[in-house]
C-alpha positions as CSV (number, residue, x, y, z in Angstrom):
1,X,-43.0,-60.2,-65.1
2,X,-44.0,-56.5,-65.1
3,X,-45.8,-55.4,-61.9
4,X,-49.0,-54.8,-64.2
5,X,-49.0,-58.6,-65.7
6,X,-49.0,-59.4,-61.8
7,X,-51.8,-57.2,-61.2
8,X,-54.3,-58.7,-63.6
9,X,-53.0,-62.5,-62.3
10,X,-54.0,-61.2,-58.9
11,X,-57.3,-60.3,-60.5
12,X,-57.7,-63.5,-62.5
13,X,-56.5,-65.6,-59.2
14,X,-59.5,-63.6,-57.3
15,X,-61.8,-64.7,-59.8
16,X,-60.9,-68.2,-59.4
17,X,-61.7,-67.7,-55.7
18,X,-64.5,-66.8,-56.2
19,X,-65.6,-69.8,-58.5
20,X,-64.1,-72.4,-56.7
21,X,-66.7,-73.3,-54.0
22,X,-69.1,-73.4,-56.7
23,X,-66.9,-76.6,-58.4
24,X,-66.3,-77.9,-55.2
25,X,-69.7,-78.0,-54.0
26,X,-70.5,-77.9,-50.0
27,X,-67.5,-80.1,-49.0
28,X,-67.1,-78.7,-45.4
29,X,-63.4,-80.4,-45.0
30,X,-62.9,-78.3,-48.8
31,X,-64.6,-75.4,-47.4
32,X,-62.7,-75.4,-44.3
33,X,-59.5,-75.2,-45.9
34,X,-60.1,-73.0,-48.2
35,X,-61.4,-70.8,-45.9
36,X,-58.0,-71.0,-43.4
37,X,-56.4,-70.2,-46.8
38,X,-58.1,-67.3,-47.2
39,X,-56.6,-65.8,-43.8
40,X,-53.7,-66.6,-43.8
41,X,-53.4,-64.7,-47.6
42,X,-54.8,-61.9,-45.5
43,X,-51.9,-62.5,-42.8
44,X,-49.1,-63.2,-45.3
45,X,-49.9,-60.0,-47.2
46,X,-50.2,-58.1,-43.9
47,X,-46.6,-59.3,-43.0
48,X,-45.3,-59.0,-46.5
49,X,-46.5,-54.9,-46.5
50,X,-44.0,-54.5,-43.7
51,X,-41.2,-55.7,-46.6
52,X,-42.0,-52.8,-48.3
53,X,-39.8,-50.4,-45.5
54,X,-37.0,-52.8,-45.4
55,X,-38.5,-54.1,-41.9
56,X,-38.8,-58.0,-40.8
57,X,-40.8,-59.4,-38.0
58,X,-40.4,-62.8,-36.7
59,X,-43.2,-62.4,-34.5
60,X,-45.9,-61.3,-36.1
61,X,-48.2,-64.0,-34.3
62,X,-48.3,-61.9,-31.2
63,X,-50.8,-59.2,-33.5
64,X,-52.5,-62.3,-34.9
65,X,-53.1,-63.5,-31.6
66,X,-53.8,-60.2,-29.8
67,X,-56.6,-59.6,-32.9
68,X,-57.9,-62.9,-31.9
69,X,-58.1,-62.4,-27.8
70,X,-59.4,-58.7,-28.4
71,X,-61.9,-59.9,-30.8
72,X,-63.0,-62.9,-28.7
73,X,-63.5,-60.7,-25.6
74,X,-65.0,-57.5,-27.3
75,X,-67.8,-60.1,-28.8
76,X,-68.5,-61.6,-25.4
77,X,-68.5,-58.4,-23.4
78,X,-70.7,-56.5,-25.5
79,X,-72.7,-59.1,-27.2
80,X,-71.4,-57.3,-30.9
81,X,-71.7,-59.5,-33.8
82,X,-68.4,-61.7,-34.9
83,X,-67.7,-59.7,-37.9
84,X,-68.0,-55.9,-35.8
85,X,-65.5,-57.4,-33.2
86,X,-63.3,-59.0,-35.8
87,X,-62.3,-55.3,-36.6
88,X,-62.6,-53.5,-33.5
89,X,-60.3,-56.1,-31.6
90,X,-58.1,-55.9,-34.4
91,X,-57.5,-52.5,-32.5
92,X,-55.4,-54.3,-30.1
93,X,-52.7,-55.7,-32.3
94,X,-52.8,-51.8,-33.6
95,X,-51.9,-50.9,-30.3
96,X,-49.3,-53.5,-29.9
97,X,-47.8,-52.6,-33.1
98,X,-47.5,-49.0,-32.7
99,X,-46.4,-49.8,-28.7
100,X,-43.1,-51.8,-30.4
101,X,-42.7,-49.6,-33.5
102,X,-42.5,-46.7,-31.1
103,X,-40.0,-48.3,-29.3
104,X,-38.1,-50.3,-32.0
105,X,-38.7,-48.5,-35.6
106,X,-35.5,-47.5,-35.5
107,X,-34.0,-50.8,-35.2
108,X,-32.3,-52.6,-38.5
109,X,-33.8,-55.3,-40.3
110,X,-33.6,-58.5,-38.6
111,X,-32.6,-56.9,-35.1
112,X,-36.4,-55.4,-35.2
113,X,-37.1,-59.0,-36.0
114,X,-35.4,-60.9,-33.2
115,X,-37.0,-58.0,-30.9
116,X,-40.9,-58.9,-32.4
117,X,-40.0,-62.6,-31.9
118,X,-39.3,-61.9,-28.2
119,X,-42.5,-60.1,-28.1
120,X,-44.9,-62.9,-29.6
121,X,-43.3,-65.0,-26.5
122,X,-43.8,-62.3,-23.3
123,X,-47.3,-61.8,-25.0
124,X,-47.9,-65.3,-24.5
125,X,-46.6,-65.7,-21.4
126,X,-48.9,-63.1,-19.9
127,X,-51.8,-64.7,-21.3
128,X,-51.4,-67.8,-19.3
129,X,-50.1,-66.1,-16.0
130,X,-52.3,-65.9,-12.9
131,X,-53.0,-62.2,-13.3
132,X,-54.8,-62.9,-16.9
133,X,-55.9,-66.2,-17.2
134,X,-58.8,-65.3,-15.6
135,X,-59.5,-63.1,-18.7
136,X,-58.0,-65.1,-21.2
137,X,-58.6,-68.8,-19.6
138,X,-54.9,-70.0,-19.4
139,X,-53.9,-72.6,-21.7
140,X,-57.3,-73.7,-21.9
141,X,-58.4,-70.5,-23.6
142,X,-61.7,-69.3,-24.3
143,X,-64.9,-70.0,-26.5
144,X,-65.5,-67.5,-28.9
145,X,-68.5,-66.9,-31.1
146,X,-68.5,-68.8,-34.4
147,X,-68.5,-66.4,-38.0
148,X,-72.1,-68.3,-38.7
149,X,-73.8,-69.8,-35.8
150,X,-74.3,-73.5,-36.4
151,X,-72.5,-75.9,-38.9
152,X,-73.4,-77.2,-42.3
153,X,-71.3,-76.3,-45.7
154,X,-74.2,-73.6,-46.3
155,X,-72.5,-71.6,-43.7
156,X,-69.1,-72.2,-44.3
157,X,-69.8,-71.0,-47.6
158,X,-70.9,-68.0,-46.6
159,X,-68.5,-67.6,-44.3
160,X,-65.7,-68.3,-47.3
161,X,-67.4,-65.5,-49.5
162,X,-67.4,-63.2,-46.8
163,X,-63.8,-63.6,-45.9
164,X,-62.7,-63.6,-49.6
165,X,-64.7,-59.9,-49.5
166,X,-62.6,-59.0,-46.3
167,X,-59.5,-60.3,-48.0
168,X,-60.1,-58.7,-51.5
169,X,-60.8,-55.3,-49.5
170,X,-57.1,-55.9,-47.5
171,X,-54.9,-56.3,-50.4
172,X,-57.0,-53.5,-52.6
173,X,-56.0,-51.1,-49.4
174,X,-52.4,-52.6,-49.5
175,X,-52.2,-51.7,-53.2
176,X,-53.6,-48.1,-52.8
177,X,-50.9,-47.4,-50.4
178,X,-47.9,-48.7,-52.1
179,X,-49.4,-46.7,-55.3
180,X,-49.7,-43.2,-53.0
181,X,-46.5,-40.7,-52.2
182,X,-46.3,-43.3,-49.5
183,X,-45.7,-45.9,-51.3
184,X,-43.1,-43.9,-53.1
185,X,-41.5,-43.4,-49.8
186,X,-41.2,-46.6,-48.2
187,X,-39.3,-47.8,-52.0
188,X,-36.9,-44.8,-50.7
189,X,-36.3,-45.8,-47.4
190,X,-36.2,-49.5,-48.6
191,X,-33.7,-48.8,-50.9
192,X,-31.2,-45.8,-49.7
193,X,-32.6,-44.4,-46.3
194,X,-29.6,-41.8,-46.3
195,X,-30.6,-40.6,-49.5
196,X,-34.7,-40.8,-48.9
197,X,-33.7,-38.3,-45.9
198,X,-32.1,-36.1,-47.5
199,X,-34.9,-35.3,-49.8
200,X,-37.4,-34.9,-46.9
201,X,-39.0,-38.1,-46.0
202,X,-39.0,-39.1,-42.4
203,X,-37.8,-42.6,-42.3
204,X,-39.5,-43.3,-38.6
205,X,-42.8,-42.0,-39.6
206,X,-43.3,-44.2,-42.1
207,X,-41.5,-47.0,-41.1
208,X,-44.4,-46.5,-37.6
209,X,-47.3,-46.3,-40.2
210,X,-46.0,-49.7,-42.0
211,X,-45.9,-51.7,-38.7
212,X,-49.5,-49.9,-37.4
213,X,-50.6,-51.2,-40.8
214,X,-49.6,-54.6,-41.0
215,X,-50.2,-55.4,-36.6
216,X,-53.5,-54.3,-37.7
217,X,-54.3,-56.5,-40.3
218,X,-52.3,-59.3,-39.1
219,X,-54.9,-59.2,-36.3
220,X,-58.1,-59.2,-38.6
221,X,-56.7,-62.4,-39.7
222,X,-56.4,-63.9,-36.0
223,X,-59.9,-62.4,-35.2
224,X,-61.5,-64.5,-38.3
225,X,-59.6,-67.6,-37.6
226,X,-60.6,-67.8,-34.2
227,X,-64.4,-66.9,-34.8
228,X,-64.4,-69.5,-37.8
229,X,-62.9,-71.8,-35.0
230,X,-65.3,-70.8,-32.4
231,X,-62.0,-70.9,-29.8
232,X,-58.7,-69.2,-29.1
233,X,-55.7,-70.8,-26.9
234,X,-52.7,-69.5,-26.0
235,X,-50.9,-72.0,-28.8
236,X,-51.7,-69.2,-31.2
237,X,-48.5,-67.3,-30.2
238,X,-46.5,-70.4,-31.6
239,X,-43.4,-69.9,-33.6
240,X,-44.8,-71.7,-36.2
241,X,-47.6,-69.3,-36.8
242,X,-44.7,-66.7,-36.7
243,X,-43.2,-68.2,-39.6
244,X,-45.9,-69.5,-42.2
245,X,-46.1,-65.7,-43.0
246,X,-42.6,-66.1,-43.9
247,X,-42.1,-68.8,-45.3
248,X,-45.6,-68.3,-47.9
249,X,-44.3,-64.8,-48.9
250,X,-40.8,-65.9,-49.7
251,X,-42.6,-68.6,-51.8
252,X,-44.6,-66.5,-53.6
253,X,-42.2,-63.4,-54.1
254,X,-41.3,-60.8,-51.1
255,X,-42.3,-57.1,-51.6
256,X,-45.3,-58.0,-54.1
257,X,-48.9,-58.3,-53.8
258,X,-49.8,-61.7,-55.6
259,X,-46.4,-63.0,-54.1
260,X,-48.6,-64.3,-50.6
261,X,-51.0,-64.9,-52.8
262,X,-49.3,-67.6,-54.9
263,X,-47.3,-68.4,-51.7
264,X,-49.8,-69.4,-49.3
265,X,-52.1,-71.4,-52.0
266,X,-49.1,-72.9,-53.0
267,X,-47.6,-74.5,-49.9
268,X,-51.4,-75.1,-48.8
269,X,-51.9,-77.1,-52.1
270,X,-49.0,-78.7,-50.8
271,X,-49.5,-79.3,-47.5
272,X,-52.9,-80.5,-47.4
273,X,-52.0,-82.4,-50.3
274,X,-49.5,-84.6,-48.5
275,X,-51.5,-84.9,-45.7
276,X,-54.4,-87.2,-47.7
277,X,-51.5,-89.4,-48.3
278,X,-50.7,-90.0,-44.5
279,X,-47.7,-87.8,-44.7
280,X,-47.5,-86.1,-41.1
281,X,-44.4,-85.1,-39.8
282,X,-42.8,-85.9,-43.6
283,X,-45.0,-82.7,-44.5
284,X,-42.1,-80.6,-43.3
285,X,-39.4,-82.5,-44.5
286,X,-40.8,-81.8,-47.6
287,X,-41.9,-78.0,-47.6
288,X,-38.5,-77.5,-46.0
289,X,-36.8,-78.8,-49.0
290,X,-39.5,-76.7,-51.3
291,X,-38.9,-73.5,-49.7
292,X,-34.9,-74.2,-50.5
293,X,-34.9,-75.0,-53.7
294,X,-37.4,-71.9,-54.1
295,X,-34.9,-69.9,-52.2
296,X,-32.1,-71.2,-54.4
297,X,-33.6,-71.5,-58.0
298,X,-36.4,-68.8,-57.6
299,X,-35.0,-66.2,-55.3
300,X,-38.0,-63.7,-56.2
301,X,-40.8,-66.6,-55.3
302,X,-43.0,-68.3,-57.7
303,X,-44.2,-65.5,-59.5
304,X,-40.5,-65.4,-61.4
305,X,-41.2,-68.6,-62.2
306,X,-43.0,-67.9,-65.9
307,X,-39.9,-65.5,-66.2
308,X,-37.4,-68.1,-65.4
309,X,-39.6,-70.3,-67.8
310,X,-38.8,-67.6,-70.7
311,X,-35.5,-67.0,-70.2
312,X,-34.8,-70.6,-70.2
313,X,-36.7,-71.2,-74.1
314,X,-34.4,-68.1,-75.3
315,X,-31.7,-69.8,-74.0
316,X,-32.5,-72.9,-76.1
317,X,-33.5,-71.1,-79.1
318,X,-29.4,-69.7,-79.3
C-alpha cells in the first residue's frame, strides 16, 4: 500500500471518528471507550515517531505518567483549566525525555530501551517514597480535575470531540515532520547512520529531537486520561501501560502513521469485545496469540493486510 493510499485511509478513518458518537448516541460506557481509544492513538503514535530514528523505548509510561502528575498538580496549584495544564504539564515528560536522551541517545536500539524501562520504574518509585508522597499522595494518588465538570454522555461527548481535535492536531504535527529535511534525516539515520554522517546529518541531534517529541506527547496523552478520569495513581507507571504502545503499533504497522491508528482500534475492538463476553484474564491469552500470528503472517501490521490480500488473488489467478 503506497504511503499516499494510507494517507487518505487515515483521513477516511478520521472521518469515521468523527461520525461515530453520532451512531452511537450518548452511551457513556461507548463514549468512555472511545474516548480512552482516542489517547492511547495519541500515545501509540507518540511512541511509534520514536521508530522513525531506529530508537525503542520500553518505558515510555514514565512520560505518560510524568504528563499526567505535572498536569494534575499544575491544575491544582494554579487553578488553570484541564485542557491549559494538559499541555503545560506535558512539559514535564519533555524534560524527562530530553534528561534521558541527553544521557542515552547514543545508546542502540533496545539497550536505549531496557535503559527507558528502568526509568518508568525509579520514576515510580519516587512517586510513592516519603520525600514525594506528600506531593503526589503515595499509592493512593491524587484527585485531579475532570476534562468537563460533572457527568452525563453530553459531556463525554464533548470531551471525545475535543480529544479527537487534540489527536487529529498530534498526528497532523507528526506528519509534517517526517515530510520536512527532518524527516528525511531520521529515514537516514534509521537506515545507514555511518552513511547519514557522512553527508552531514548529526545523528544525536535528531535522535534528542525524536525522544523530546515523542516524551512530550506521550505525556499529553497521560495528562487527558487522567483529567477524563478525574485521578492519577502511581499504577500508571505499570509495565503494561509500557507496552500497549507496543504492542498497538506493531499491530497496526511500525514506522507509519495510520499503523497506531488501525493498531490501537483494532486490539480495542478486541479487547472490549471479549470482555462483554465475560472473558477476563482469557483477554490476553487471546491478544497474545493475535499479536503472534500478526507478527508472523503480517510482519508490517494490519495495514499490509489489503496487500497480503492482493498478492494472494494474483497468486490464484496463475
Amino acid at each position: 500500500m503506497s504511503p499516499k493510499v494510507r494517507d487518505y485511509g487515515l483521513v477516511l478513518m478520521l472521518i469515521v471518528a468523527g461520525l461515530v458518537p453520532l451512531i452511537v448516541g450518548l452511551n457513556p460506557y461507548l463514549l468512555t471507550v472511545l474516548i480512552l481509544m482516542l489517547i492511547f492513538i495519541i500515545y501509540s503514535s507518540a511512541w511509534n515517531f520514536l521508530t522513525y530514528t531506529g530508537q525503542g523505548s520500553l518505558g515510555h509510561a514514565a512520560f505518560f505518567g510524568l504528563g499526567g502528575y505535572g498536569s494534575a498538580l499544575i491544575a491544582s496549584w494554579l487553578s488553570l483549566p484541564p485542557f491549559a495544564a494538559v499541555f503545560i504539564g506535558a512539559g514535564a515528560a519533555a524534560l524527562a525525555g530530553l534528561f534521558i536522551g541527553a544521557i542515552c541517545v547514543r545508546l542502540k536500539e533496545w539497550f536505549l530501551a531496557m535503559v527507558t524501562f528502568g526509568f518508568a520504574i525509579i520514576i515510580q518509585t519516587l512517586v510513592v517514597s516519603r520525600q514525594f508522597s506528600g506531593i503526589t499522595g503515595g499509592w493512593d494518588g491524587i484527585a485531579a480535575a475532570r476534562l468537563m465538570p460533572g457527568g452525563g454522555g453530553t459531556n463525554l461527548l464533548i470531551e471525545y470531540y475535543a480529544i479527537l481535535v487534540i489527536g487529529v492536531m498530534v498526528i497532523v504535527i507528526f506528519w509534517l515532520i517526517l515530510r520536512s529535511k527532518t524527516g528525511l534525516a531520521f529515514a537516514a539515520i534509521r537506515e545507514n547512520e555511518l552513511e547519514a554522517r557522512a553527508a552531514g546529518i548529526n545523528p544525536v541531534k535528531y535522535r534528542l529531537f525524536a525522544f523530546l517529541v515523542s516524551a512530550y506527547f506521550s505525556g499529553v496523552a497521560g495528562a487527558l486520561e487522567v483529567h477524563h478520569l478525574g485521578y492519577i495513581t502511581p499504577e500508571i507507571f505499570g509495565v503494561d501501560i509500557s507496552f500497549w504502545p507496543i504492542i498497538y503499533s506493531i499491530s497496526g504497522g511500525l514506522m507509519t502513521l495510520s499503523g497506531p491508528v488501525v493498531g490501537t482500534i483494532a486490539i480495542t475492538i478486541v479487547w472490549d469485545g471479549l470482555q462483554t463476553f465475560g472473558l477476563t484474564y482469557g483477554r490476553f491469552i487471546i491478544i497474545g496469540l493475535l499479536l503472534i500470528l500478526i507478527i508472523i503472517f503480517l510482519p508490517k501490521g494490519l495495514i499490509s493486510l489489503p496487500d497480503r490480500i492482493r498478492e494472494y488473488r494474483d497468486k490464484r489467478k496463475k
